[in-house]
TORFI-595217 format. One line per 10 residues: their letters; for each residue x, y, z of C-alpha. Coordinates in steps of 0.05 Angstrom, whole numbers. Last residue first. Layout:
<atoms>
a) X:Y:Z ~ ...;
</atoms>
This chain:
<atoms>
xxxxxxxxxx) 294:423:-562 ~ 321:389:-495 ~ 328:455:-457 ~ 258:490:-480 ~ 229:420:-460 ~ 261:429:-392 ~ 239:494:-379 ~ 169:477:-399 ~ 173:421:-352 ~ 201:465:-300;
xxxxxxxxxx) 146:520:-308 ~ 89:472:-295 ~ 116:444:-243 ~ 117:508:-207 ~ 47:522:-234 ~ 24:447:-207 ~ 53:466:-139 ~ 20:533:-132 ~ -46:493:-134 ~ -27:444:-91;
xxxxxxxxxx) -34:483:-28 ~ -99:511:-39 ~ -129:444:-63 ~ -105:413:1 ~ -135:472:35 ~ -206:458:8 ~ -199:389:13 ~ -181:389:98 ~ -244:440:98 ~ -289:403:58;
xxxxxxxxxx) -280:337:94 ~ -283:328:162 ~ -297:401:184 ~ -343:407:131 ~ -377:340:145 ~ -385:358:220 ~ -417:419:210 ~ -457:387:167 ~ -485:327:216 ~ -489:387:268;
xxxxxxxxxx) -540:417:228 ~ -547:459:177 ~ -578:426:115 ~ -614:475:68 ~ -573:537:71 ~ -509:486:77 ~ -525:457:4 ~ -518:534:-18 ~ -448:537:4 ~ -429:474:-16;
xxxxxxxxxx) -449:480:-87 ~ -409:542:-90 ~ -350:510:-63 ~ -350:450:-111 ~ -357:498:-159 ~ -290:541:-134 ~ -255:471:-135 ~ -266:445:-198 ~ -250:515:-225 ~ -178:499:-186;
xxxxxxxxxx) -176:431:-203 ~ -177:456:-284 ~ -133:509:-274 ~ -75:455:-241 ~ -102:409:-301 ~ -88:472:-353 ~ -11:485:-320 ~ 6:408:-333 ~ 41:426:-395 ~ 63:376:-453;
</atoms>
């Protein structure tokens, strides 16, 4: 089992969902979007950044782990 490839897979998520939302904002830029990507795409984009590193640290323990019970 390894949780490294849904840590990869948030992370690509992520980076598209970015995209998107940067060329959404060329069409709607107003204070409406401001205020949605203070609300919302700012407090997700640094969750994302912050669990990232967590699911490769997990990663590595459960492979440890396996390694140890094998």
């Amino acid at each position: 089992m390894s949780i490294g490839p849904i840590g990869q897979s948030l992370g690509t998520a992520t980076k598209e969902l970015v995209r998107h939302w940067n060329e959404t904002k060329e069409y709607w830029n107003d204070s409406k979007a401001t205020e949605f990507e203070e609300r919302f795409m700012t407090e997700l984009i640094a969750g994302v950044e912050r669990a990232l590193p967590v699911f490769e640290e997990l990663d590595k323990t459960l492979q440890k782990v396996t390694r140890d019970c094998e």
